[in-house]
MIVOMAR-587005 format. One line per field, with one value per residue: residue number from 1; residue in one letter; chain; x, y, z of N, C-alpha, C in turn. Coordinates in steps of 0.001 Angstrom, whole numbers, padded with zeros to 6 digits. Example, Ala and Ser with C-alpha at 12.3 -4.5 7.8 and 13.67 -1.06 7.14 Angstrom:
<rs>
n [1,2]
res [a,s]
chain [A,A]
n_X [013190,012850]
n_Y [-005690,-002250]
n_Z [007800,007080]
ca_X [012300,013670]
ca_Y [-004500,-001060]
ca_Z [007800,007140]
c_X [013200,012900]
c_Y [-003300,000030]
c_Z [007800,007870]
</rs>
This chain:
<rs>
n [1,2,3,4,5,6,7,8,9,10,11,12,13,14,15,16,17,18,19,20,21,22,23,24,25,26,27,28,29,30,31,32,33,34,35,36,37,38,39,40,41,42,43,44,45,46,47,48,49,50,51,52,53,54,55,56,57,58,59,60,61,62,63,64,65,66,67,68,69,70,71,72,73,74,75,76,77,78,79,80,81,82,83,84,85,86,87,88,89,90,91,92,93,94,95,96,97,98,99,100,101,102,103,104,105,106,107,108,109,110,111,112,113,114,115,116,117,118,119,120,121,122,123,124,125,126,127,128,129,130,131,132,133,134,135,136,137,138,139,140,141,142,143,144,145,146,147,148,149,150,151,152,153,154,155,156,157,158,159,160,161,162,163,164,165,166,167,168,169,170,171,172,173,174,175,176,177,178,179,180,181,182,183,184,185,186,187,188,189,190,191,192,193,194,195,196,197,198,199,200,201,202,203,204,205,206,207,208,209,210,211,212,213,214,215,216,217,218,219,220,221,222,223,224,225,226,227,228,229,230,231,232,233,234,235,236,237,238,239,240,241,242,243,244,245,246,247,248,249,250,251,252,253,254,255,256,257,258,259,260,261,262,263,264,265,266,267,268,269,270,271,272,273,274,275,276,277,278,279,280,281,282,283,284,285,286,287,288,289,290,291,292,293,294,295,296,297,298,299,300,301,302,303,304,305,306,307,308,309,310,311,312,313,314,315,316,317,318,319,320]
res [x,x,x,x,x,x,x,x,x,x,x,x,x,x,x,x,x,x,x,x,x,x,x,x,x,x,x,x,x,x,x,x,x,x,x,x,x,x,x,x,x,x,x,x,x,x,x,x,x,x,x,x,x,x,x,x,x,x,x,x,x,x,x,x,x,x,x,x,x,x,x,x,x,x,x,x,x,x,x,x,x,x,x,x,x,x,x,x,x,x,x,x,x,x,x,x,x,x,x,x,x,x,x,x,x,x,x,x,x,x,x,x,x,x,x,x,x,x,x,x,x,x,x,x,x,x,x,x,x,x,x,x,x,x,x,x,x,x,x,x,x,x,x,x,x,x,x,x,x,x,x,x,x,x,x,x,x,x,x,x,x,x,x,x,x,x,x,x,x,x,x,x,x,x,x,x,x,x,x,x,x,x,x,x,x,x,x,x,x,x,x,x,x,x,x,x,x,x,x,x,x,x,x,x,x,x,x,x,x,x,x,x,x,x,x,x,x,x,x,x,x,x,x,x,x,x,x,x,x,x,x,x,x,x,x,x,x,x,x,x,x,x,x,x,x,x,x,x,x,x,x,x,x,x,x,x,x,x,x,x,x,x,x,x,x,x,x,x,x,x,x,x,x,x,x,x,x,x,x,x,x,x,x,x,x,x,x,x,x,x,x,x,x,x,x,x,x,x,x,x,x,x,x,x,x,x,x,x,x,x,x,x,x,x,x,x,x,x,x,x]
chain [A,A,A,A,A,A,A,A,A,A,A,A,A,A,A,A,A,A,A,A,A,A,A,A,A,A,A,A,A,A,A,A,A,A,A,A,A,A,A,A,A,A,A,A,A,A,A,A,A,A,A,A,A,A,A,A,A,A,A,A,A,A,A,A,A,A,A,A,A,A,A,A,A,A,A,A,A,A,A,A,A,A,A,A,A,A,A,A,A,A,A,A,A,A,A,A,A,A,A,A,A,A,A,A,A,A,A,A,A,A,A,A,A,A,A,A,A,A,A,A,A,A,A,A,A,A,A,A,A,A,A,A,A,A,A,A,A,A,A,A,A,A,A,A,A,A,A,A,A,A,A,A,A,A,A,A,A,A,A,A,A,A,A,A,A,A,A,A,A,A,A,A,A,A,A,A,A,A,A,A,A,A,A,A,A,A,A,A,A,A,A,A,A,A,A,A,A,A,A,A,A,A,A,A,A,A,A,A,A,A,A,A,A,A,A,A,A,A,A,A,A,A,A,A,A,A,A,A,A,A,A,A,A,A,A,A,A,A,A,A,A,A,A,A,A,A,A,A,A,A,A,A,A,A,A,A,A,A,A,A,A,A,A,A,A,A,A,A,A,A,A,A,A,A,A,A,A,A,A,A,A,A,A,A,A,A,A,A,A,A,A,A,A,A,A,A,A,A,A,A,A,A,A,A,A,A,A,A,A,A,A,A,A,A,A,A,A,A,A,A]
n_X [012134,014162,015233,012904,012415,014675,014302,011896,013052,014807,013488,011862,013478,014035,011592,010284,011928,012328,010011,008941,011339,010422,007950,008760,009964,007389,005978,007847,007945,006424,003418,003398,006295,006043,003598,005775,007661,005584,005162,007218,007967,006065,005938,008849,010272,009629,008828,011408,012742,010575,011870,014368,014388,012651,014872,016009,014152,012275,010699,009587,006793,003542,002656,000984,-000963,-001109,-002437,-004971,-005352,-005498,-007777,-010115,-009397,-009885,-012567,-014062,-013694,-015236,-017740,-018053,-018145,-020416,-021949,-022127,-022886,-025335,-026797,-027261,-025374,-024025,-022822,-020987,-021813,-024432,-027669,-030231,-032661,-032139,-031588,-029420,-025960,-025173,-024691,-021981,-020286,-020430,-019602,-016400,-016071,-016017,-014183,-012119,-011649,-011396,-008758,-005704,-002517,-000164,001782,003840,003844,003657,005623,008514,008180,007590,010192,012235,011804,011906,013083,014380,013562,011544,009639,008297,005993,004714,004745,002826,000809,-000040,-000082,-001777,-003783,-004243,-004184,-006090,-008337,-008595,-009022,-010889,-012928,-013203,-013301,-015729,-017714,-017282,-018430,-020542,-021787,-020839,-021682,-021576,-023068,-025243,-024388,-021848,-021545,-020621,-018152,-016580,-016055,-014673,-012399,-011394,-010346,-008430,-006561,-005490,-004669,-002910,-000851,002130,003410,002753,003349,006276,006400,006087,008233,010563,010083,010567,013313,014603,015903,018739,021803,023550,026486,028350,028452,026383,024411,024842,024439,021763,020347,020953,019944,016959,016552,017219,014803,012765,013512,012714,010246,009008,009316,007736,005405,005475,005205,002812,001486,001926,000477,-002487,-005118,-007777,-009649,-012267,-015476,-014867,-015616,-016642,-014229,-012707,-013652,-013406,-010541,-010264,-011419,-010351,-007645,-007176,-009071,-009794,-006941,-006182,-008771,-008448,-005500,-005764,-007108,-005310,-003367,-004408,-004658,-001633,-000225,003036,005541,008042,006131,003883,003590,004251,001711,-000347,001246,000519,-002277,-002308,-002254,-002472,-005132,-004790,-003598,-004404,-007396,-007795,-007679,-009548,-011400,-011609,-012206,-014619,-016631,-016861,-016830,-014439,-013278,-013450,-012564,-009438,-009519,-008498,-006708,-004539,-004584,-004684,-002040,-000329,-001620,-000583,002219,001820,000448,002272,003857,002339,001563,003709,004634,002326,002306,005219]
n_Y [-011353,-009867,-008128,-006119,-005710,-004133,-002546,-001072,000097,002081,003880,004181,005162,007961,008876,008571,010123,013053,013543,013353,015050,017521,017699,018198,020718,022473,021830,023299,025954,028991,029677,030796,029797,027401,027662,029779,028021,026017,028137,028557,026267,025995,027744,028141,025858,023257,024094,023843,021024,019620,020584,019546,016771,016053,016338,014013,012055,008889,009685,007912,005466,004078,006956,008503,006712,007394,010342,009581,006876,008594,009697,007909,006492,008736,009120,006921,006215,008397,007428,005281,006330,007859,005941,004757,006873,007055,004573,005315,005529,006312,008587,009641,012140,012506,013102,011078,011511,011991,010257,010977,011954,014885,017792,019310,017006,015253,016479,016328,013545,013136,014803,013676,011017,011012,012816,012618,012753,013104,014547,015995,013493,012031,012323,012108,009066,007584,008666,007750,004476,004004,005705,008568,008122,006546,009364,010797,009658,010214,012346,013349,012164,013286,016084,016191,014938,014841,017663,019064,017692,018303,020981,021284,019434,019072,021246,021968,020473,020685,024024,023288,021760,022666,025034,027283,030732,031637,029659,030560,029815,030502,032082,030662,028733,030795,030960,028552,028135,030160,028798,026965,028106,029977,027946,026842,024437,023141,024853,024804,021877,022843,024251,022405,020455,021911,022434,020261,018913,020288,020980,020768,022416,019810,020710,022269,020559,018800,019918,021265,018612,018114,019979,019625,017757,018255,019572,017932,016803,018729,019069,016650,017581,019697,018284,017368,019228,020440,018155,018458,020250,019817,019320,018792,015273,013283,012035,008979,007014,007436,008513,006306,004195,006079,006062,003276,002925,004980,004142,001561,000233,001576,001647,-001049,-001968,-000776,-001166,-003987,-003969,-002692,-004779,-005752,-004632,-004230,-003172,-002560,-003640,-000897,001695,000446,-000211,003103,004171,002595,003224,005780,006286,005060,006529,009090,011269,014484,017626,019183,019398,019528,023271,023354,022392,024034,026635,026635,025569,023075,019763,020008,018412,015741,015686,016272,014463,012008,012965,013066,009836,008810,009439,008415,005096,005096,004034,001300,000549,000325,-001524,-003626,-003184,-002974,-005836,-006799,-005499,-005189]
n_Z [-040728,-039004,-040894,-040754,-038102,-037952,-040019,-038616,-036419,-037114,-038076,-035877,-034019,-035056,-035571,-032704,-031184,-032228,-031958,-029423,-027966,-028902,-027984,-025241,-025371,-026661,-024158,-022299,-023810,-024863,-026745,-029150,-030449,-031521,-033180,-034675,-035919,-037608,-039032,-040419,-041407,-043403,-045240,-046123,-045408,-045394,-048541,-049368,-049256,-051070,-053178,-052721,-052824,-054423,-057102,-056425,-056970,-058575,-061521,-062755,-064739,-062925,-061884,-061744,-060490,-057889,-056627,-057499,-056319,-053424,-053837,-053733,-051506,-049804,-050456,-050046,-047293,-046600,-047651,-045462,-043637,-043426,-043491,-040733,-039438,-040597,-039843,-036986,-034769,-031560,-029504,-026627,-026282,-027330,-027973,-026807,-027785,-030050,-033296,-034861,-035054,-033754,-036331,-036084,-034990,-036749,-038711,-037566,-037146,-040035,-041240,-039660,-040621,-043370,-044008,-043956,-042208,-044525,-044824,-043053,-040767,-042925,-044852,-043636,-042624,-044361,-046293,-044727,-044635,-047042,-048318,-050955,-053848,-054407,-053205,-055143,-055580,-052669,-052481,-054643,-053717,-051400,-052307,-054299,-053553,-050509,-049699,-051446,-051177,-048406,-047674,-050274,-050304,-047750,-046469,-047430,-046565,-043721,-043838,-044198,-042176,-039814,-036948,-038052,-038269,-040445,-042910,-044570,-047554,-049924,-048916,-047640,-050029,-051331,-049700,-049948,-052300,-052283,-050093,-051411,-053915,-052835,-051369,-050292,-051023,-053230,-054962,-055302,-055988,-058670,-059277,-058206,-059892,-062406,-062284,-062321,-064029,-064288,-063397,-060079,-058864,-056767,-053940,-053249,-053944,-052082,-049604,-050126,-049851,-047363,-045878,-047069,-045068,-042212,-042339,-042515,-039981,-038273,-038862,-037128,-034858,-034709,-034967,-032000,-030330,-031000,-030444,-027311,-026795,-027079,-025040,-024011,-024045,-025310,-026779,-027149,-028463,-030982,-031790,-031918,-033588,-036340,-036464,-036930,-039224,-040759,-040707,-040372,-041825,-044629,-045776,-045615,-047423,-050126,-050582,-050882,-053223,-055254,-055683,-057793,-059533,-060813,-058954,-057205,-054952,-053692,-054465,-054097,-051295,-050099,-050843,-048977,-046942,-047063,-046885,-044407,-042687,-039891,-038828,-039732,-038714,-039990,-039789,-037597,-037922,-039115,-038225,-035931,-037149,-038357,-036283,-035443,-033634,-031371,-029299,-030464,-032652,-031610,-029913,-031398,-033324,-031527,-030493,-032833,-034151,-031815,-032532,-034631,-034240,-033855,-035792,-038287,-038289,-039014,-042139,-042910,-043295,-044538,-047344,-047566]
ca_X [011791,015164,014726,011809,012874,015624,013790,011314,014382,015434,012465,011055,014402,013726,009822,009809,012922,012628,008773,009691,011548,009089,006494,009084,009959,005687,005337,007826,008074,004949,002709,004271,007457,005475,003544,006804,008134,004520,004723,008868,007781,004972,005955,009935,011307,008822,008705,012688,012497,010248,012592,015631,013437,012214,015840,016428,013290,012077,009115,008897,006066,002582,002459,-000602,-002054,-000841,-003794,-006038,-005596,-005973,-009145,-010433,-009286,-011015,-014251,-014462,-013627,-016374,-018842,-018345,-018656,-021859,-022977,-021920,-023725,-026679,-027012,-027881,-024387,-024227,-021583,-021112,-022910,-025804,-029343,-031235,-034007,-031522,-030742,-028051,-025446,-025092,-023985,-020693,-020144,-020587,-018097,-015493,-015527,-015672,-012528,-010481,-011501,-010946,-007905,-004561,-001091,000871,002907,004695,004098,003766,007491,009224,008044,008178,011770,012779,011442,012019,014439,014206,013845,009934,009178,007220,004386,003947,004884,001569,-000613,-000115,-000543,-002851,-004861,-005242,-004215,-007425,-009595,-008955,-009488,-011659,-014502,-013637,-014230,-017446,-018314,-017448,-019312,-022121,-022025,-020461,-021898,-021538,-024613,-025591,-023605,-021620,-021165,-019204,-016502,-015800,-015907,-013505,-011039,-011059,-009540,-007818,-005696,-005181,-003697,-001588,-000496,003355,003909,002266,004309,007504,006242,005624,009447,010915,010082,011201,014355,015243,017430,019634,022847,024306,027485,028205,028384,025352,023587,025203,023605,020106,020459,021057,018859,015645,016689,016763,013479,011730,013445,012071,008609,008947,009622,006820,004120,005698,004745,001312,000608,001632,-000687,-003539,-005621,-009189,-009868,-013668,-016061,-013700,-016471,-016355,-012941,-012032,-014415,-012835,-009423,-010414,-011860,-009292,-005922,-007072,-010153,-009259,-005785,-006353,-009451,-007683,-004204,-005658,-007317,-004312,-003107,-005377,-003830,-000203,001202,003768,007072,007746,005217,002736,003526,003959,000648,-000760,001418,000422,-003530,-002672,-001674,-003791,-005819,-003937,-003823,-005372,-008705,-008261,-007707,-010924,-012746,-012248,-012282,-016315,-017003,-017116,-016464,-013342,-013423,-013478,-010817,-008689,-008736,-008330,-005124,-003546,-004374,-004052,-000125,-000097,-001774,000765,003312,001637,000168,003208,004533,001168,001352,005157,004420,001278,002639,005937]
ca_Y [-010655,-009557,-006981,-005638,-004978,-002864,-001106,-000199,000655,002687,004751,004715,006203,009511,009659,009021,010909,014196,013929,013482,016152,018565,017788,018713,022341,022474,021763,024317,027383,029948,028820,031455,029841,026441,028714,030406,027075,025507,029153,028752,025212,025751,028825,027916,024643,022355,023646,023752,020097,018871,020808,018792,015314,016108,016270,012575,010776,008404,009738,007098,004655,004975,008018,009066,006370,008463,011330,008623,006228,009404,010388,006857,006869,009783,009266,005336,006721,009272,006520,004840,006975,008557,004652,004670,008045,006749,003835,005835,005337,007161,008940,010680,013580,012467,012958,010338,011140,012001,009161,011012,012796,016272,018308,019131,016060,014626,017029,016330,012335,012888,015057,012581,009545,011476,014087,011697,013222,012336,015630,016091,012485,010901,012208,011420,007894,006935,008034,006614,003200,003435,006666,009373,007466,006923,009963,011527,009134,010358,013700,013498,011535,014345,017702,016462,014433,015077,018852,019427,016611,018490,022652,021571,018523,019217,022896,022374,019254,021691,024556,022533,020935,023185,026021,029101,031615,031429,028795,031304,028898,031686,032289,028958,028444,031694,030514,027091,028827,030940,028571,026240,029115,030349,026949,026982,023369,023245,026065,023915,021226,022832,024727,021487,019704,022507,022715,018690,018427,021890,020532,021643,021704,018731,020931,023248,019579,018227,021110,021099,017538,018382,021076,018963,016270,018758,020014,016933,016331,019873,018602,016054,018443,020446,017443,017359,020745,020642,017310,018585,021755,019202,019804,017678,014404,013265,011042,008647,005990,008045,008501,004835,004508,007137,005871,002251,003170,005609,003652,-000026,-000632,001870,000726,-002908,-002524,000358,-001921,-005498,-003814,-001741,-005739,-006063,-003398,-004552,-001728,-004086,-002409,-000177,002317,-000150,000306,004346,004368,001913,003528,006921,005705,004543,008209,009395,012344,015518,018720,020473,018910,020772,023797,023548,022031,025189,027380,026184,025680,021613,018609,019971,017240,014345,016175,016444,012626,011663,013327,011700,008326,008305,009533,007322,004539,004325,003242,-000496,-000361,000202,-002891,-004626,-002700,-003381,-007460,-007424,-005027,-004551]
ca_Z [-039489,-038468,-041715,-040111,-036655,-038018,-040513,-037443,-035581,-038244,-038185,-034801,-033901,-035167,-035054,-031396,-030522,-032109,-032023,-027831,-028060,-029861,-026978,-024236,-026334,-026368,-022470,-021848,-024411,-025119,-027590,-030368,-030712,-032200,-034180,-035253,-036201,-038233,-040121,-041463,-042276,-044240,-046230,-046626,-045094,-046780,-050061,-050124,-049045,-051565,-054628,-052971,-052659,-056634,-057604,-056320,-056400,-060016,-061779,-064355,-063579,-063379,-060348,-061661,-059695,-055927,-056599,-057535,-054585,-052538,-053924,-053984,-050345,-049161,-050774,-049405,-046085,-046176,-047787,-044830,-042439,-043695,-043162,-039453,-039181,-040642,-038972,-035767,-034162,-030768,-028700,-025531,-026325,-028528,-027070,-026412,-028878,-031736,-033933,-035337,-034653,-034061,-037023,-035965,-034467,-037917,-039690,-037117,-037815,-041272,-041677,-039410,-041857,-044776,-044254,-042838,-042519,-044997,-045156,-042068,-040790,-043701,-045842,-042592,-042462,-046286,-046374,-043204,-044606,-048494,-049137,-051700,-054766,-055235,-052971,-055606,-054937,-051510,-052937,-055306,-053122,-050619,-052587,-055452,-052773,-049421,-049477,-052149,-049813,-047084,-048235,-051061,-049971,-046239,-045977,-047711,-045568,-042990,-043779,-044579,-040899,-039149,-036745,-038707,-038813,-042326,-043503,-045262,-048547,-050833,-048146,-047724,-051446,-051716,-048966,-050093,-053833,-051981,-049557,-052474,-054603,-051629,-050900,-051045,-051342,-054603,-055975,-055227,-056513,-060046,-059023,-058661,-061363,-063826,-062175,-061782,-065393,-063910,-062439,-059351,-057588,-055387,-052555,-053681,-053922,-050484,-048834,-050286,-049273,-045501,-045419,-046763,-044217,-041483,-042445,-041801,-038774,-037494,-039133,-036500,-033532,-034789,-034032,-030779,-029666,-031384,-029322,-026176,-026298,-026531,-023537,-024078,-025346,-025735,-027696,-027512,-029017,-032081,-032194,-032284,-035065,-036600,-036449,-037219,-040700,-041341,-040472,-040659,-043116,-046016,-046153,-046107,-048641,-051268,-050736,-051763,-054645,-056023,-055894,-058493,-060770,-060780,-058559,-056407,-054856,-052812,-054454,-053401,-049767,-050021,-050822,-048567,-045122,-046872,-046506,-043049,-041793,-038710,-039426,-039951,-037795,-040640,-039027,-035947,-038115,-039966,-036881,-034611,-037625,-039013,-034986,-035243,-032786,-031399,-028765,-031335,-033963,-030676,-029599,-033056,-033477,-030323,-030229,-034354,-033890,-031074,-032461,-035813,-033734,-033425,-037063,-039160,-038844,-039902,-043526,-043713,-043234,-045454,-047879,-047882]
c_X [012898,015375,014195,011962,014046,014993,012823,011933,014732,014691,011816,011999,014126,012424,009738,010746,012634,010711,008767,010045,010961,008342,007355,009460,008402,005591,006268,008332,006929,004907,003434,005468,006875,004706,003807,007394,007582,005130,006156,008575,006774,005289,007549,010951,010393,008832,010673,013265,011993,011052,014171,015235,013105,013449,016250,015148,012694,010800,008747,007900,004396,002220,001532,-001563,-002141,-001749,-004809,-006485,-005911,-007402,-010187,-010110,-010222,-012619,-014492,-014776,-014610,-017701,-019310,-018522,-019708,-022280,-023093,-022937,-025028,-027325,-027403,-026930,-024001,-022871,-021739,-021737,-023702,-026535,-029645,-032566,-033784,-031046,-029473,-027800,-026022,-024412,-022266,-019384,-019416,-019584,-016494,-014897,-015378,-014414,-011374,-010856,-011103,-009184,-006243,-003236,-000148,001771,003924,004852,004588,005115,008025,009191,008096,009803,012672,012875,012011,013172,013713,013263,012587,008816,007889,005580,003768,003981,003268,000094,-001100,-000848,-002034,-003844,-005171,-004957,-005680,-008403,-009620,-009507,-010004,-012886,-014365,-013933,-015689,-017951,-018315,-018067,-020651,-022989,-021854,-021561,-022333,-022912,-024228,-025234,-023088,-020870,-020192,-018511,-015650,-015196,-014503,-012025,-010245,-009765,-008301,-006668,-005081,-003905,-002299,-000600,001255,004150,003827,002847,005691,007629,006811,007491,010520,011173,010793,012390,015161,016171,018880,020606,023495,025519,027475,027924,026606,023980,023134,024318,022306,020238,020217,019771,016896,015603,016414,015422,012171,012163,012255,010401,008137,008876,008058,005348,004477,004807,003473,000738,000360,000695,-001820,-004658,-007056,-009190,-011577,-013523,-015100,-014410,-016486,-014950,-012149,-012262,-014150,-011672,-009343,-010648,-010741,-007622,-005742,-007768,-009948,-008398,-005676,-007179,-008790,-006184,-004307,-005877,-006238,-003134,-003111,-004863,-002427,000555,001390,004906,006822,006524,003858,002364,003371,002815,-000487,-000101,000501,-001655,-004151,-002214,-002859,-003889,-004780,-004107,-004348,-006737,-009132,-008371,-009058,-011939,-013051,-012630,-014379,-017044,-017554,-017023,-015212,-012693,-012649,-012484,-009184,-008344,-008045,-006841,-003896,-003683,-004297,-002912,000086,000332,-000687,001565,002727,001136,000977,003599,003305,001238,002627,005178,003563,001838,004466,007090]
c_Y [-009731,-008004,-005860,-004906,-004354,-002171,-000047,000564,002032,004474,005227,005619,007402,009933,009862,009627,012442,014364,014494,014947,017846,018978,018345,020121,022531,023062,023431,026202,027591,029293,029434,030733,028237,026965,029104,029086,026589,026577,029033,027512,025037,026604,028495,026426,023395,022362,023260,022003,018874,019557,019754,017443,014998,015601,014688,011570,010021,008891,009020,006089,005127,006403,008551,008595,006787,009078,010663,007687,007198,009691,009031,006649,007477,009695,007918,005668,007471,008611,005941,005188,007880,007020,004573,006014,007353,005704,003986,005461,006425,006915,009224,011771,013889,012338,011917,010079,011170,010697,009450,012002,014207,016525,018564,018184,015640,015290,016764,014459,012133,013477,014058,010997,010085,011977,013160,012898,012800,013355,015467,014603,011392,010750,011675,009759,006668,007536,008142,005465,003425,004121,007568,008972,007394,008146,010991,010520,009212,011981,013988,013177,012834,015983,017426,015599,014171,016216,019218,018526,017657,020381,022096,020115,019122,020286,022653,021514,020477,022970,024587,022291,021480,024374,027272,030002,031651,030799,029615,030504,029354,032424,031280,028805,029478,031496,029236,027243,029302,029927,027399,026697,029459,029049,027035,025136,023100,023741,025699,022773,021573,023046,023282,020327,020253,022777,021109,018839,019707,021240,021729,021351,020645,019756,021479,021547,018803,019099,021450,019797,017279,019117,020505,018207,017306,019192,018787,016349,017630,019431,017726,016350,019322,019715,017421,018242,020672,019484,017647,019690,021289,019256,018665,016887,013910,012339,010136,007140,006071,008209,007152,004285,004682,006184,004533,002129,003935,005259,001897,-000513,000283,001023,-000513,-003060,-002036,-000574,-003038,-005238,-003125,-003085,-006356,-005463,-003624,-003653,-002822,-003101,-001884,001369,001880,000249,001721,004359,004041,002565,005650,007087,005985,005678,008314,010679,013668,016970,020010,020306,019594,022517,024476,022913,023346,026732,027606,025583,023814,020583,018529,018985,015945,014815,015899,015302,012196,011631,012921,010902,008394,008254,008502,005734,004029,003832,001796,-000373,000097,-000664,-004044,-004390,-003146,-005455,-007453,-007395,-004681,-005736]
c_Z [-038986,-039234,-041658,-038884,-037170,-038965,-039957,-036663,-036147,-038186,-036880,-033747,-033702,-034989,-034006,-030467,-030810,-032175,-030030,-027498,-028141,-028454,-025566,-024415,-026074,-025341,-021663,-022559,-024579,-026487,-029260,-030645,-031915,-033708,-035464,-036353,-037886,-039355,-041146,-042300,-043294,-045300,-046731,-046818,-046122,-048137,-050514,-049755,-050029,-053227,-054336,-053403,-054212,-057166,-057613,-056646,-058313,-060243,-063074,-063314,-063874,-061743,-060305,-060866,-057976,-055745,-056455,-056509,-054019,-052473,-053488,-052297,-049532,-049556,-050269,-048082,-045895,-046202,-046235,-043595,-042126,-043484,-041418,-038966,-039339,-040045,-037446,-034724,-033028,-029982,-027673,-025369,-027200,-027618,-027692,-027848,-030031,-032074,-034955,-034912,-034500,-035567,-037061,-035803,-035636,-038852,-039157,-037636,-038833,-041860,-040820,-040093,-043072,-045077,-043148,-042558,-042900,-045569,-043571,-040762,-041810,-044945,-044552,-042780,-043794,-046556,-045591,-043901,-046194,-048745,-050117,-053006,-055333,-054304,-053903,-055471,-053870,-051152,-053403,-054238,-051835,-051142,-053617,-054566,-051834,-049111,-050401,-051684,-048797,-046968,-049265,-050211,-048344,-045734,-046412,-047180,-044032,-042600,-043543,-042771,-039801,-038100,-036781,-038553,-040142,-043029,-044709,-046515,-049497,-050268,-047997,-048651,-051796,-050621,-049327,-051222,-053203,-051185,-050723,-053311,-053788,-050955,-051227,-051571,-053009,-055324,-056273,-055892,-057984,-060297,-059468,-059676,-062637,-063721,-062054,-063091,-064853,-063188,-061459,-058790,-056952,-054566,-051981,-053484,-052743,-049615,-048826,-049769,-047834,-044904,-045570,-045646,-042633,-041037,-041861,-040258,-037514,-037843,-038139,-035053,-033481,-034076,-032548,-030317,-029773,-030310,-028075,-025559,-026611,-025404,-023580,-024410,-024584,-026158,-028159,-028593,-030476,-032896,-032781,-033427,-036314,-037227,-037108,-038886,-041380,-041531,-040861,-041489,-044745,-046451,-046944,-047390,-049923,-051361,-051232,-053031,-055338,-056625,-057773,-060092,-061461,-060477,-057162,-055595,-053860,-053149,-053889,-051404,-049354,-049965,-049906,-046625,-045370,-046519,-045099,-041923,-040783,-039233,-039081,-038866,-038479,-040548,-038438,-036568,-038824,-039351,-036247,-035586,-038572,-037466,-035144,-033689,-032327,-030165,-029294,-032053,-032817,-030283,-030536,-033536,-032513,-030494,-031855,-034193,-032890,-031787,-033839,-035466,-033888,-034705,-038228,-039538,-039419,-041578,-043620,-044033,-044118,-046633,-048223,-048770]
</rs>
């Protein structure tokens, strides 16, 4: 126990300090400067982050199984929340005579069970708790499976469900390609890898070193800001739902069975806190962008970030 409360310590440190932080930058700079922030981290600080993180982390092992849990993840999560749908499960702003949802409704709970954050929550919090070392499993589980969950099944869950006049199916289809391709994490990825045998300088090493580490602290500042420009929360019946399937019943079911497999360790747990991520803010991006449930994407994303604080330490006790 004693273990435990300092490796929470350890971690809740920096999540809820420079996340804190973040949200008081938010409350009082213009909305551009957050923005400004999202756009350096997505196109420079991240990928130079995950080429320092490559350099240190083991890729012997089986890591193939990170994509796979993900996918296996996301499609359980959607199973079951097409059962809750169908079951005639009602919210705050379902009529009366409908036994199911609205459309949008229905795309909004399905990208926050499917689509977690295990990029800018979820590196922070795996090496906080583990370190560098088997980062590529929350490296993989991230780009090869919930960045292509969330621009490839969830745009077209989105299109599908969404709003749009005409359900414009081959824009979707061509953006989906398109943000995939343009993705810069991905490109770092491939970067990294072909550059890991290349020795550098200590200092040249010390310094990429600092500079990934910074990066995720600013990744941490960044949710700040994004939370505090929040403004609605909604369907909160849905949301809980939502959050319940996506943080506490995947997990637990995808974590006993991976039991099953003989993945043990700390890859076991990566996988299992990277599971237990709350839905991602690329939700809200592809909620208000396919005209969804921006209500429900909007609770979702607060009380999920919220609610990790109290179920971390359940996965580190079961799992860790």
């Amino acid at each position: 126990m004693p273990d435990l409360v300092y490796s929470l310590f350890q971690l809740y440190v920096p999540l809820i300090g420079w996340t804190a932080l973040g949200w008081l930058f938010g409350k009082k700079l213009p909305k551009v400067y957050s923005n400004r922030l999202g756009k350096f981290l997505f196109w420079i600080g991240v990928p130079i982050s995950i080429v320092a993180f490559l350099r240190r982390t083991d890729l012997s092992g089986w890591i193939a199984i990170a994509p796979i849990t993900a996918w296996i993840a996301i499609l359980l999560g959607a199973g079951l929340a097409w059962m809750w749908i169908g079951f005639g499960l009602k919210g705050e702003r379902t009529e009366p005579s409908d036994p199911y949802w609205r459309e949008p409704t229905q795309g909004s709970f399905l990208l926050a069970v499917m689509v977690g954050n295990t990029g800018y929550i979820g590196y922070p919090t795996i090496l906080s708790l583990i370190g560098p070392e088997y980062f590529s499993w929350a490296l993989l589980y991230d780009l090869l499976g919930t960045t292509i969950g969330a621009y490839g099944l969830g745009v077209a869950l989105a299109a599908r469900l969404g709003e749009n006049l005409g359900r414009q199916q081959y824009s979707a289809i061509r953006g989906t390609l398109q943000a995939l391709i343009q993705n810069p994490a991905l490109w770092s990825m491939v970067v990294g890898l072909a550059f890991r045998p290349v020795a550098l300088p200590a200092w040249a090493e010390s310094s990429l070193n600092a500079i990934a580490w910074a990066v995720i602290s600013l990744a941490l500042v960044l949710i700040g800001m994004k939370l505090s420009q929040l403004r609605s929360l909604g369907n909160l019946k849905q949301t809980l739902i939502a959050l319940g399937i996506k943080m506490l019943l995947v997990p637990l079911v995808v974590g006993v069975g991976l039991t099953f497999f003989g993945i043990s360790g700390p890859p076991h747990l990566i996988l299992v806190l990277q599971m237990a991520m709350p839905p991602a803010f690329a939700t809200l991006v592809i909620a208000e962008a396919y005209n969804l449930d921006r209500d429900l994407t909007v609770t979702s994303l607060a009380l999920g970030t919220i609610g990790l604080l109290f179920t971390l330490p359940i996965w580190i006790l079961l799992f860790g």
